[in-house]
C-alpha positions in Angstrom: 0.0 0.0 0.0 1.2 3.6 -1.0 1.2 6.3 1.4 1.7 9.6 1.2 2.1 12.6 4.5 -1.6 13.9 4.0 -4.7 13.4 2.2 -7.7 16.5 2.0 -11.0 15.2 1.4 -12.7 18.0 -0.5 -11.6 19.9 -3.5 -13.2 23.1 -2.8 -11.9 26.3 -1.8 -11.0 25.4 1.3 -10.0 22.1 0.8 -7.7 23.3 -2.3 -6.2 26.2 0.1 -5.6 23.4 2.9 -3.5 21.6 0.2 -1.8 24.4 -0.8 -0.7 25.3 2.8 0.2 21.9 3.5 2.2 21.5 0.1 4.3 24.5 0.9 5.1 23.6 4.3 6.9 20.1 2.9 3.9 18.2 3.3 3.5 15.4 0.4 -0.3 16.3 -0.1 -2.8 14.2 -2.2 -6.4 16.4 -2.6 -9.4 13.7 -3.2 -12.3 15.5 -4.5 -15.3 13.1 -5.4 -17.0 15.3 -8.2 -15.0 15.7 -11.8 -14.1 18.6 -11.1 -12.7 21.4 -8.3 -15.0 23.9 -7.1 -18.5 21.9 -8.2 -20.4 22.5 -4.0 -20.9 25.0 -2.3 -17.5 27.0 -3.4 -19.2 28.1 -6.4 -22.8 28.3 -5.4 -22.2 31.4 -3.4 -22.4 35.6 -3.5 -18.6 35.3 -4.2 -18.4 38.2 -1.5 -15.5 39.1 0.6 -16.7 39.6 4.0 -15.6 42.2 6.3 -16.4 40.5 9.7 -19.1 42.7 11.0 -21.9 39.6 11.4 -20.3 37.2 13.6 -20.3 36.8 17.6 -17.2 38.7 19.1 -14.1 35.6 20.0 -16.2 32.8 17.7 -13.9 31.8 14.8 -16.0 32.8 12.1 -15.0 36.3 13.4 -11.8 36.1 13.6 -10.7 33.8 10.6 -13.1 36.3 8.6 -11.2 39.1 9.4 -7.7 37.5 9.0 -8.8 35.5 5.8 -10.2 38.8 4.4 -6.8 40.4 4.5 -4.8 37.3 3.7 -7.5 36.9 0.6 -7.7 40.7 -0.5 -3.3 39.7 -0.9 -3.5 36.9 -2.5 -5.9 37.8 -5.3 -3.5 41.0 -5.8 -0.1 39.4 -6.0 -1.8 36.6 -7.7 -3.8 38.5 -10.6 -7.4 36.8 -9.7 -10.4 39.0 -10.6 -11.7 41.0 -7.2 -12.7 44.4 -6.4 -12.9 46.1 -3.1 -16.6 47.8 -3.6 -17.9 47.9 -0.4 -21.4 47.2 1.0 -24.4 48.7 2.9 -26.1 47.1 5.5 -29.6 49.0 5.0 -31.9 49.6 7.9 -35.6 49.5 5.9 -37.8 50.9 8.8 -37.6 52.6 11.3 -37.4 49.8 13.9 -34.3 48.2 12.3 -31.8 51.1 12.8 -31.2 50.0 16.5 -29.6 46.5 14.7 -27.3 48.5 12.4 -26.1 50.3 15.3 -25.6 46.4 17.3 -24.0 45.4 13.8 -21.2 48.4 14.1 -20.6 47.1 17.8 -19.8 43.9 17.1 -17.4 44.8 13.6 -15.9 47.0 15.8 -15.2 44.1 18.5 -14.1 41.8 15.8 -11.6 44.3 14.6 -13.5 45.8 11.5 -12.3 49.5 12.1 -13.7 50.9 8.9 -17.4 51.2 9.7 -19.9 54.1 9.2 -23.2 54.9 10.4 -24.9 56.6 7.6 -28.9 58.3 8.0 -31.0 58.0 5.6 -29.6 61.2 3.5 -26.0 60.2 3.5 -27.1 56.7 2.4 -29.3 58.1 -0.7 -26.8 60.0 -1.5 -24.1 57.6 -1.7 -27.2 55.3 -3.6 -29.4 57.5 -4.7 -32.2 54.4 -5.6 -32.4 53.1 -2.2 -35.5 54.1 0.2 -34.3 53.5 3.6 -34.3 55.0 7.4 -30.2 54.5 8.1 -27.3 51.9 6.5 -24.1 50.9 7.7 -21.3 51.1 5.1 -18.2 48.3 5.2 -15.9 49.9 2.8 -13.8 46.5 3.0 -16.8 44.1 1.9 -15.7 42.9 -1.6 -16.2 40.5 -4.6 -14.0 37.8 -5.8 -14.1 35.7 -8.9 -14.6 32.3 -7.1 -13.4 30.1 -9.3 -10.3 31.8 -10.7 -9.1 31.5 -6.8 -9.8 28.1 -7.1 -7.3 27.9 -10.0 -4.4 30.1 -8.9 -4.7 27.5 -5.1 -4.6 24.5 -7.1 -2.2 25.8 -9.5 0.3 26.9 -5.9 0.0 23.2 -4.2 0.6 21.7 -7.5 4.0 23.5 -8.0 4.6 22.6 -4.4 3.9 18.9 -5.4 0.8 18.4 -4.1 -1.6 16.4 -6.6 -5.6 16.5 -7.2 -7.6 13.3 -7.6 -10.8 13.9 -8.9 -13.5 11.3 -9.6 -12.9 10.1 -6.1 -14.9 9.7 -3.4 -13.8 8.3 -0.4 -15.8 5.4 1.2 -14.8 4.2 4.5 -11.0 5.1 6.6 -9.9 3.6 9.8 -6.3 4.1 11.6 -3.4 1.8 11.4 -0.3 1.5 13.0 1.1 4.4 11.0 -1.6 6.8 11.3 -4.9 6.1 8.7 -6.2 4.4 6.0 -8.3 6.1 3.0 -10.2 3.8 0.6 -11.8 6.0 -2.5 -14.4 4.5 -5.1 -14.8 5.7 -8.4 -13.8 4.1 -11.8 -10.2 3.4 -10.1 -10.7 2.7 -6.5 -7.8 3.3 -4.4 -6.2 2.3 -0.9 -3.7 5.1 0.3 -1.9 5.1 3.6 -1.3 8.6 5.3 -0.6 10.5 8.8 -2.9 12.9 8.1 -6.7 13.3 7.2 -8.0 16.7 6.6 -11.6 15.9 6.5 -13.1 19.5 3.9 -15.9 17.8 2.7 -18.1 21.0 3.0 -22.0 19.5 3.0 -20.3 16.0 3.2 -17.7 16.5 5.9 -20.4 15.1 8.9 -21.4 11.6 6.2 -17.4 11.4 6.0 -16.7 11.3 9.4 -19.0 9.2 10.3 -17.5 6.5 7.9 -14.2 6.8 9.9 -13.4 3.8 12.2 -12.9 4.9 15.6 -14.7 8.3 15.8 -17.4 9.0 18.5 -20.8 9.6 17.0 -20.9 12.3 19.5 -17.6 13.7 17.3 -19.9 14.1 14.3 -22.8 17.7 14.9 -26.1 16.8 13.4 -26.1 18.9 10.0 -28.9 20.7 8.1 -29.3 22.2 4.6 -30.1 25.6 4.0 -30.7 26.3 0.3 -30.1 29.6 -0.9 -31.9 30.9 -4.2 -30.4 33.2 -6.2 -32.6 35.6 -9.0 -30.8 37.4 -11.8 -31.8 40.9 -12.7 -32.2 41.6 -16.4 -31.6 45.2 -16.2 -28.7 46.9 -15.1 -28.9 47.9 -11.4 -28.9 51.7 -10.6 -25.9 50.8 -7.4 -22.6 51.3 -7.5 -22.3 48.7 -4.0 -23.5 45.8 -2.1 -26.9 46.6 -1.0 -27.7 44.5 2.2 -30.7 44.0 4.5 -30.4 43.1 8.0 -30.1 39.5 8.7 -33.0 37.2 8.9 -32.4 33.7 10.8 -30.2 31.4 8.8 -28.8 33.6 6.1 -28.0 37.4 6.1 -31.3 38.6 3.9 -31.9 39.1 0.3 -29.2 41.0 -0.8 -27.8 42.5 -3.8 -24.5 41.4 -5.4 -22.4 42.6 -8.2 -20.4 40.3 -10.1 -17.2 41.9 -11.4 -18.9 42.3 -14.8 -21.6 44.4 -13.3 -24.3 41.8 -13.3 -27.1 42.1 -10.6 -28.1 39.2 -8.7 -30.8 38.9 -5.7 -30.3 36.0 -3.2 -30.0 34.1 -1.4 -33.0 33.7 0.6 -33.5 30.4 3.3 -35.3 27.3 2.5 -34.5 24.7 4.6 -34.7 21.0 2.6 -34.1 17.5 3.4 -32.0 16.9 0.0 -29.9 18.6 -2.1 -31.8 19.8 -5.0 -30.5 23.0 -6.8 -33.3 23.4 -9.3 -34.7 27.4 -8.6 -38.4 27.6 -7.6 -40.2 30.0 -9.6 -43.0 31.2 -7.4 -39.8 32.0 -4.4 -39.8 35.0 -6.6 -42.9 36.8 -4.8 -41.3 36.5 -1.8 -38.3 37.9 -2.4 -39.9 40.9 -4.3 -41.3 41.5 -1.5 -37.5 41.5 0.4 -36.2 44.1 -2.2 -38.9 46.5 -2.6 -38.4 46.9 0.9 -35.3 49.1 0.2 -35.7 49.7 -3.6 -39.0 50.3 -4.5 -38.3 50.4 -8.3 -37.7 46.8 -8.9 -39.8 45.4 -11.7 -41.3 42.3 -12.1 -39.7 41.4 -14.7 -36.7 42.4 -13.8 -35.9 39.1 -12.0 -35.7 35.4 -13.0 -34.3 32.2 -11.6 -30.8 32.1 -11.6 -29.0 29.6 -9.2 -29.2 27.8 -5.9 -26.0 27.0 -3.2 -26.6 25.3 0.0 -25.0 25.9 3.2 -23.7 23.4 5.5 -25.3 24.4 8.9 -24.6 23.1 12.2 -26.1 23.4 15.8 -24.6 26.4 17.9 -23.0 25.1 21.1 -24.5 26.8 24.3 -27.0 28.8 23.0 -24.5 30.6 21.0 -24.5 31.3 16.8 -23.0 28.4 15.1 -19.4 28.7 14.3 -16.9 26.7 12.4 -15.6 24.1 14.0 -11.8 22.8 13.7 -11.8 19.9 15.3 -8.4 18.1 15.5 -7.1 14.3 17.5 -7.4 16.0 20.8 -11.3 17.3 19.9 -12.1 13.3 18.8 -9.5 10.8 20.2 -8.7 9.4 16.5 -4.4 10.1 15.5 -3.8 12.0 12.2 -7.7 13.5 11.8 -9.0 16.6 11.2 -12.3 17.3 10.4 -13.8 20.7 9.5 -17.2 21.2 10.0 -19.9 23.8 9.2 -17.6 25.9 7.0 -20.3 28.0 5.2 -20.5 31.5 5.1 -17.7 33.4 5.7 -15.9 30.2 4.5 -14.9 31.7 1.0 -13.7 34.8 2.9 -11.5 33.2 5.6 -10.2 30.2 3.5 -6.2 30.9 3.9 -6.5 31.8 7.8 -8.3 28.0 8.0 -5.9 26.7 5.9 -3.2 28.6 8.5 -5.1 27.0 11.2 -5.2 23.6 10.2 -1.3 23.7 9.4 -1.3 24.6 13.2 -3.1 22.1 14.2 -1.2 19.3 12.3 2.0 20.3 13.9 0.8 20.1 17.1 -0.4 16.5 16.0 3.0 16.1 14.6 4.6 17.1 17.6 2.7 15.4 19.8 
C-alpha cells in the first residue's frame, strides 16, 4: 500500500487552500475530491463576497478567521492576478425599527476588529445610492467580490508547484487508523487504498457523512447537520448601485441582498429554504417572496426584472451553548482518532477566511506532529 504525508477530502476552496498550505510547508499532499471537477459544492454556489467581519459573535472563529482571511484573501488575489474588487457594502436599515440592529452590527465589527465602519442616516445613504429608500445603513468599505473560481485555479495551480496532486473522480468510502496513522479507501472508476498521517476531512455538505464513515470516531464527534438552500434571482436590467446593498439578517442567512459580479451583473439572493435533499433546481414562485424582500429598500424593482438564476446550499450546524454556530476545527485531541482533522460547518464566511483556515489547520497538524 502507498502512502503519502496527508490526504484532504474536498476539492473546494478550502480544501484546495488546505493543500496548498500543506504543500508549501513540505507536506506530500494528495487532494481527493469526489466530483470531476474542483469547485463543483458550495464554493461556487455562493455571492462570491469578501466579508468584512461585521456579522459574527465577538471571540467565535468565524469572526476572527473572517477578518484574517479577508486580508490574507484581499493579498493573494492582488499578488496573484485573480479578478476582485474592493466595492464595499451597505447594510440597510428599511424601517424605522431596524436602525437600533445597524447600530448592534457596528458594535460587534468593531469588536471583531473591522475598524472601517460608518453609520450613515437616511440622506448620507441616498446620496451615496441615490435608488435606495431606507431610514439608516451601515457602510463596510472592505466588503468585496472575488471571482470564485479563478481562486480556485491560482490555489490548485500553488499546491501543484509545491507537489501536491488532485484526484478527482474520487470519493472516499470508508477510513480507519493503522499503525502508521490512517487508511483512506476511495471509489470511483479506479478505486484506491492510500496510507497517510494525516486526514483533513473538507468535505463541505459531506464532511459530517465522511466522518461518520471513519473507524474509531465518537458519533458524538460528528454535529447533526442541516441544509439551508439559498436561491439566487438574476436581474435583467442593469442595477442603478454602485455597492452591495444588504438588509439586516434574517435567521439562517443574512437577507436578500444584492451582489455585483465583477462584470456588473445584478443578482438577488440568497433567501432560506430549509430542505431535506440537495436539490439545486430554482423555484419560480420563491420570486414573490423575495420581491417583496427588495422592494423593501428599492422600490423600483420590476417584475420582470428578475428570473431564476442559481441555488447553493450551506452546510449548517447546531450552535453550542445557546451561541450562533461557528466553524468548528476539530483536530485528535477534539475526537480521540491520530492523524484526523475534520472541519465542520464551514459555510459563510468560508470563501472569505479560506487561507486563515488553511493557516489553522497547518497549526493544528504540527501540534499532531509534535505530539
Amino acid at each position: 500500500m502507498d502512502r503519502v504525508d496527508c490526504i484532504v477530502a474536498g476539492a473546494g476552496v478550502v480544501g484546495l487552500a488546505v493543500g496548498r498550505a500543506l504543500a508549501q510547508a513540505g507536506r506530500e499532499v494528495v487532494v481527493v475530491e469526489a466530483a470531476d471537477a474542483i469547485g463543483t459544492g458550495t464554493s461556487s454556489r455562493n455571492s462570491e463576497v469578501i466579508h468584512a467581519g461585521i456579522y459574527y459573535d465577538p471571540g467565535s472563529l468565524k469572526a476572527e478567521l473572517c477578518v484574517k482571511g479577508r486580508d490574507l484573501l484581499y493579498a493573494y488575489c492582488a499578488s496573484h492576478g485573480v479578478g476582485h474588487k474592493r466595492i464595499g457594502k451597505l447594510i440597510v436599515a428599511a424601517s424605522p425599527e431596524e436602525v437600533g440592529y445597524l447600530e448592534k452590527l457596528a458594535k460587534t465589527g468593531a469588536a471583531n476588529g473591522v475598524n472601517d465602519l460608518v453609520l450613515l442616516d437616511a440622506a448620507q445613504a441616498m446620496a451615496l445610492e441615490p435608488a435606495l429608500a431606507v431610514h439608516a445603513a451601515l457602510l463596510s468599505p472592505s466588503t468585496g467580490i472575488v471571482d470564485s473560481h479563478g481562486l480556485m485555479l491560482a490555489l490548485l495551480g500553488d499546491m501543484e508547484a509545491a507537489g501536491g496532486m488532485l484526484a478527482l473522480s474520487s470519493p472516499i468510502v470508508s477510513a480507519g487508523s493503522d499503525a502508521e496513522g490512517l487508511v483512506v479507501r476511495t471509489g470511483g472508476a479506479e478505486p484506491l487504498t492510500l496510507g497517510c498521517r494525516l486526514l483533513v476531512n473538507a468535505a463541505g455538505l459531506d464532511a459530517p457523512a465522511l466522518a461518520r464513515a471513519i473507524d474509531g470516531l465518537p458519533a458524538d464527534a460528528v454535529p447533526r447537520e442541516t441544509m439551508a438552500k439559498g436561491n439566487y434571482f438574476t436581474c435583467g436590467r442593469k442595477v442603478p448601485f454602485r455597492h452591495l446593498i444588504y438588509p439586516v439578517p434574517e435567521p439562517g442567512g443574512l437577507g436578500t441582498h444584492l451582489t455585483l459580479d465583477l462584470a456588473g451583473q445584478g443578482r438577488f439572493g440568497p433567501d432560506v429554504e430549509w430542505v431535506g435533499e440537495r436539490r439545486y433546481e430554482v423555484d419560480p414562485t420563491r420570486k414573490g417572496a423575495m420581491m417583496a424582500s427588495i422592494r423593501r429598500y428599492w422600490p423600483d424593482v420590476r417584475e420582470d426584472d428578475l428570473s431564476p438564476g442559481y441555488s447553493g446550499i450551506r452546510p449548517k450546524i447546531p450552535g453550542v451553548d445557546g451561541k450562533a454556530p461557528d466553524f468548528v476545527i476539530q483536530g485528535p485531541a477534539d475526537h480521540g482518532v491520530p492523524g484526523l482533522i475534520n472541519l465542520f460547518g464551514i459555510e459563510s464566511p468560508g470563501l472569505t477566511s479560506c487561507l486563515a483556515i488553511a493557516e489553522r489547520v497547518v497549526e493544528v497538524e504540527v501540534a499532531v506532529v509534535e505530539g
